[in-house]
C-alpha positions in Angstrom: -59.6 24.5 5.8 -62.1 21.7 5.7 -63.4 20.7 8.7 -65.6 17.7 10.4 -67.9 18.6 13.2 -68.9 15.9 15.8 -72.6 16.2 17.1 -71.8 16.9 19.8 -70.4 20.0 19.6 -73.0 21.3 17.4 -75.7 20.3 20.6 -73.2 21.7 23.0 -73.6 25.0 21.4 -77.5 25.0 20.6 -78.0 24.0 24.5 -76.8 25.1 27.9 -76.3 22.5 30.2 -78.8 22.0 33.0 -78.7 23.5 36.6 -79.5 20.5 38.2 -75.6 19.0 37.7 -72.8 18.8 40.2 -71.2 21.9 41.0 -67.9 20.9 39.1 -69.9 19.1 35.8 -72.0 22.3 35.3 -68.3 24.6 35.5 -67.2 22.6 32.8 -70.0 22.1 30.7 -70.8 25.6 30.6 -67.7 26.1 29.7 -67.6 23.9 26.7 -70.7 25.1 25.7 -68.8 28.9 25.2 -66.1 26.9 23.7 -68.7 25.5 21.1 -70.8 28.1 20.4 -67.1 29.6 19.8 -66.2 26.7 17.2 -69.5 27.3 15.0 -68.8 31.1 14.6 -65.3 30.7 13.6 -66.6 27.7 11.6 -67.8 30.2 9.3 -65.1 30.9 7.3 -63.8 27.1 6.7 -65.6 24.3 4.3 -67.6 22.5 7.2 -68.4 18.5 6.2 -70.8 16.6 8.3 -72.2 13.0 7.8 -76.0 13.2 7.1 -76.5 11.1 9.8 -75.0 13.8 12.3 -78.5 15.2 11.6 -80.1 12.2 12.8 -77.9 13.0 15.9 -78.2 16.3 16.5 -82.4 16.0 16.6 -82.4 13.3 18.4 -80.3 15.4 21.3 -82.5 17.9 21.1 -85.8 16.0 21.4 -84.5 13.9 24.2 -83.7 17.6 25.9 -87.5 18.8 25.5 -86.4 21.1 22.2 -88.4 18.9 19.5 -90.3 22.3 18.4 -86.8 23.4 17.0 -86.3 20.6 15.2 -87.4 21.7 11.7 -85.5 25.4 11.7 -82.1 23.2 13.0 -82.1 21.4 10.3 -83.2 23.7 7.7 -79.7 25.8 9.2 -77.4 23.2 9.4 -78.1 21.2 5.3 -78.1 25.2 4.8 -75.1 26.2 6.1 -72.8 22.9 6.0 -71.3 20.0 3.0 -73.6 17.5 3.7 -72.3 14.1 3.1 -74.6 11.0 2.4 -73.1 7.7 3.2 -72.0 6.4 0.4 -69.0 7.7 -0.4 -67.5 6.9 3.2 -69.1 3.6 3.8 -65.9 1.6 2.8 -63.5 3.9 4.6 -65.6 3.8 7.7 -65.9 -0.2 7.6 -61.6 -0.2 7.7 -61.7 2.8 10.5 -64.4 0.3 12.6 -62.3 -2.5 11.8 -58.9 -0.3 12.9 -60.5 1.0 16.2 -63.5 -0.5 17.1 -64.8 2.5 17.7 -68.8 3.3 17.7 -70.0 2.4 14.2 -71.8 6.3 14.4 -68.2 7.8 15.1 -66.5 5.5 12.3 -68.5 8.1 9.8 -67.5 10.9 11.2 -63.6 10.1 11.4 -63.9 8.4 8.1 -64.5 11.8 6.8 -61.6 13.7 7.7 -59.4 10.9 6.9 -60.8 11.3 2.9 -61.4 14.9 3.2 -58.0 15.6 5.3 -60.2 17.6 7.9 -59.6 18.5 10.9 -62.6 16.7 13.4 -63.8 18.9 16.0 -65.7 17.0 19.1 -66.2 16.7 22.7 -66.4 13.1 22.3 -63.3 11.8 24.5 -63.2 8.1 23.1 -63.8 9.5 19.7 -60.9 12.3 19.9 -58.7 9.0 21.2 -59.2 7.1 18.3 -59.0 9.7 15.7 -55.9 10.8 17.2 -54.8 7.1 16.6 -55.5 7.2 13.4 -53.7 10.3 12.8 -56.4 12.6 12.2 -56.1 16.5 13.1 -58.3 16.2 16.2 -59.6 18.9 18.4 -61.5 17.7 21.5 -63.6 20.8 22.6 -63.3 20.3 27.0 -59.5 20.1 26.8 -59.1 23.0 24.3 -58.3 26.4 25.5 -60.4 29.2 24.0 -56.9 30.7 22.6 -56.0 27.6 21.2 -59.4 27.4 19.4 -58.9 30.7 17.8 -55.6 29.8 16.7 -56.5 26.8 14.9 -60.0 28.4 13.2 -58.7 31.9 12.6 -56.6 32.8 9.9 -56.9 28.8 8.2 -58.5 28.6 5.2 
């Protein structure tokens, strides 16, 4: 199974979320960071696709969270161990998917490829998963997933 990962659910699983939130937020995002770290190991045995700019994203997260040292060794893993795919050859499909949802021009990219590649799109991005679902892409958004539904969906598909 090919499969699209969102950003955010590879800084979900590279960082826990801080102490300092609410009670209720930190439950959840704790959570969802299980739930991630969850998605990349059963991501192991499926084609994973990412947009090059995801790893624009991705380092940006984690300088912005005070892990700029890391940088270098996170990027070296991920063009490593996933498809990356330069922008070219979804430019045009992400310029109709803007143009269908007005969705954020970043998450046009990464829903523009798993409508060529027929992926499933993994994030925790809730306007994103709204809008992919829209446009009929496989979606799985990460905080409303159950761990058993996560395993269902990654285990066994190839």
């Amino acid at each position: 199974m090919k499969v699209v990962l969102d950003p955010s659910v590879i800084a979900k699983a590279l960082l826990r979320p801080r102490r300092g939130l609410p009670r209720e937020i930190l439950n959840r995002e704790t959570e969802t960071h299980e739930k991630a770290k969850l998605v990349i190991h059963l991501c192991d045995e499926h084609e994973v696709l990412l947009p090059k700019a995801g790893i624009v994203e991705v380092a940006s997260v984690l300088k912005r969270n005070g892990h700029g040292d890391v940088i270098p060794d996170v990027v070296e893993s991920l063009s490593l161990s996933y498809n990356l795919v330069p922008e070219e050859p979804i430019f045009e499909e992400a310029i109709d998917v803007a143009s269908e949802t007005g969705a954020s021009g970043f998450d046009c990219y990464f829903m523009a490829l798993a409508l060529i590649e027929g992926a499933l799109l993994i994030t925790d991005d809730v306007k994103m998963a709204f809008h992919a679902k829209r446009l009929g892409i496989e979606t799985l958004l990460l905080r409303e997933a159950e761990r058993e539904e996560i395993q269902a969906l990654l285990r066994g598909r190839t």
